[in-house]
C-alpha positions in Angstrom: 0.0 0.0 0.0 2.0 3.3 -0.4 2.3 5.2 1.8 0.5 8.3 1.1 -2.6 6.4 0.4 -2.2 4.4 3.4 -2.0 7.9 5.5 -5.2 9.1 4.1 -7.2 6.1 5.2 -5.9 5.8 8.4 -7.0 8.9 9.2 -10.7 8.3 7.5 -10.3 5.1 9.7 -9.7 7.1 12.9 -13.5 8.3 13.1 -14.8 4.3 13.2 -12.2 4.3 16.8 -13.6 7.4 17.9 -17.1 5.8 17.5 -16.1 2.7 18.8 -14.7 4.5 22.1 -18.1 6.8 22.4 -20.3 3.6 22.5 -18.1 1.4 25.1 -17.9 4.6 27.2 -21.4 4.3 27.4 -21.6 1.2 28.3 -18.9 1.5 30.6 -21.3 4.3 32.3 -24.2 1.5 32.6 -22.4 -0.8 34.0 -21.3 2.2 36.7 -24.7 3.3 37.3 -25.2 -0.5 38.3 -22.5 -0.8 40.6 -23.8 2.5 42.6 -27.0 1.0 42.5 -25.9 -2.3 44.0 -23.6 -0.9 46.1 -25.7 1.6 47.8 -28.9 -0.6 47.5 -30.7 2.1 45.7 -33.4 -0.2 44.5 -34.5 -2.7 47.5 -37.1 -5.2 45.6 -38.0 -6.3 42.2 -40.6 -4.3 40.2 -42.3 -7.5 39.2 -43.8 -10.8 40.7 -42.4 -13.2 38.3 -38.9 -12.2 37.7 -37.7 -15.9 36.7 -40.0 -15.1 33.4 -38.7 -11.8 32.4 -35.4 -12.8 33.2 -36.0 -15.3 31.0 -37.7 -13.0 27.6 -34.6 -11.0 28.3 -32.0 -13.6 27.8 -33.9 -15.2 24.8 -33.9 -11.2 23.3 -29.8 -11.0 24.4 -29.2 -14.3 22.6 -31.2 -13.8 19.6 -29.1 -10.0 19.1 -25.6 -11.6 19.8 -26.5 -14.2 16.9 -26.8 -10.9 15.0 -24.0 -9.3 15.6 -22.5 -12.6 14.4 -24.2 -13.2 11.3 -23.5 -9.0 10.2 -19.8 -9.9 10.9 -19.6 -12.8 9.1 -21.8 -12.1 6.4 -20.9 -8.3 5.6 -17.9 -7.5 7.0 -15.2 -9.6 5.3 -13.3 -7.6 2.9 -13.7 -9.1 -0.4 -17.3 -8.4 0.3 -17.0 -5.0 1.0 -14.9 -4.4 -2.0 -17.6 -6.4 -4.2 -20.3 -4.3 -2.5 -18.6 -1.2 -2.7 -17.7 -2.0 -6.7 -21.2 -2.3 -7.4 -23.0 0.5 -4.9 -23.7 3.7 -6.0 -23.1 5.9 -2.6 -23.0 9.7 -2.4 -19.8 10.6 -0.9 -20.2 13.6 1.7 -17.6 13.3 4.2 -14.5 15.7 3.1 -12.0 13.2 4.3 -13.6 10.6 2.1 -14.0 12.7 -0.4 -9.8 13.7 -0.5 -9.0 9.9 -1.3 -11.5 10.2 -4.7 -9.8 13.4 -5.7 -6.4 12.0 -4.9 -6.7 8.2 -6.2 -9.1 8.1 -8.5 -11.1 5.1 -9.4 -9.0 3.0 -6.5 -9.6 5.6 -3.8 -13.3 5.9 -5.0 -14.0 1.9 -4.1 -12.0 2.5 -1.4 -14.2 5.4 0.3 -17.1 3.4 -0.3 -15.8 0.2 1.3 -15.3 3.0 4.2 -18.2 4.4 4.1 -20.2 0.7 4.3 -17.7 -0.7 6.8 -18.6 2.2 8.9 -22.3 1.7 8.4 -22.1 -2.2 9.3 -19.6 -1.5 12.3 -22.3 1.0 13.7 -25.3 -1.4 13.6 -22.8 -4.0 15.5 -22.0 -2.0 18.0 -25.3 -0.7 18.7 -26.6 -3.6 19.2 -23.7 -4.6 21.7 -25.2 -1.5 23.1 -28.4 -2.7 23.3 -27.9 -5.5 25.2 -25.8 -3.9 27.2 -29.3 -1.2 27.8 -31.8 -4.5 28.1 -29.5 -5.6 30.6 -30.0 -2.4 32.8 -33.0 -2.7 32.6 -33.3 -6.4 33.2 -31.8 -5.4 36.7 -33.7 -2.2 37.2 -36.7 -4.6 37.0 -36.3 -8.2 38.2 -32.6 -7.3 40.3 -30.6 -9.8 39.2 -27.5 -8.5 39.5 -24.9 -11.5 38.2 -27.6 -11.8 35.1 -26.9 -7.8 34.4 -23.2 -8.5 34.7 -23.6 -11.8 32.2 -25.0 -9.6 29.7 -22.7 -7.2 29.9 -19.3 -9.5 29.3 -21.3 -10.4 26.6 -21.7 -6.9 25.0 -18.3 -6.4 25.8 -16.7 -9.0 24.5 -18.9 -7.6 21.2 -17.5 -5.1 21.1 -13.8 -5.9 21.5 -13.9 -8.7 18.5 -15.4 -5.7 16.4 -12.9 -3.1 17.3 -11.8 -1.5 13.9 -8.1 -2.7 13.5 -6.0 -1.2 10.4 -5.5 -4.4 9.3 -9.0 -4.7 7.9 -8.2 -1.8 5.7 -4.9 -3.1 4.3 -7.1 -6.4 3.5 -9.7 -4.3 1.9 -6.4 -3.0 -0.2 -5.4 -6.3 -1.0 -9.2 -7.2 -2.3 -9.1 -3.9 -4.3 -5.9 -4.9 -5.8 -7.1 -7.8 -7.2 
């Protein structure tokens, strides 16, 4: 990859970290607010009778969006589909930092920004549905108090969200796919 284009990405790429920081800050926040709660024993009893049961529609709900974030990973996000995808999409390009690598690369940087631009829509969806659970599991405790459920749901939006943190190295393999 030379270097200047490799420059210009990373910095387009530098906006998926930022987003990626904003929404595990966020959950890092929930997962706070629970610990206070706990801790101080803001909320004594459970807001419903049968808690096994919602504890229960919540899980099922958890484990049906995990199998999502798995299936968007597996089926969007490998590079060779972006590239195909991004080949054949017609996208408006808006951002200005997208927009230098069309002016500066031409047709190349022009697949390239729209791999970008869909990677970054995909990555989104992921994490906010590692997000979501995280929020179902809030409220999973703010309603039934189960605290070691609320903390089961949440290594599981975390650990989301680590295997979908956006390394550099899926760009240099989206530049391999382009190559081809």
């Amino acid at each position: 990859m030379e270097q200047d284009f490799r420059d210009k990405v990373r910095r387009v790429y530098r906006l998926n970290r930022v987003l990626w920081i904003a929404t595990l800050i966020g959950m890092g926040f929930l997962n706070l607010f629970v610990l206070i709660f706990n801790h101080f024993g803001i909320i004594k009893e459970p807001s419903v009778e049968n808690v096994v049961n919602i504890d229960n529609l919540i899980m099922g709900i958890i484990l049906m969006l995990a199998i999502l974030i798995l299936y968007l990973k597996r089926t969007y996000l490998p590079p060779k589909k972006l590239i195909e995808r991004a080949k054949i999409k017609d996208l408006s390009i808006v951002p200005d930092d997208v927009r230098d690598l069309l002016h500066e690369f031409g047709d190349e940087g022009d697949t390239m920004a729209k791999a970008l631009i869909i990677m970054r829509r995909y990555y989104m969806v992921i994490w906010s549905v590692a997000n979501l659970i995280t929020i179902l599991a809030f409220i999973d405790y703010l309603v039934a108090l189960r605290f070691q459920s609320f903390w089961i749901y949440s290594i599981v939006a975390l650990y989301s969200m680590i295997i979908n943190f956006p390394k550099f190295d899926k760009i240099e393999a989206l530049h391999y796919w382009l190559s081809d």
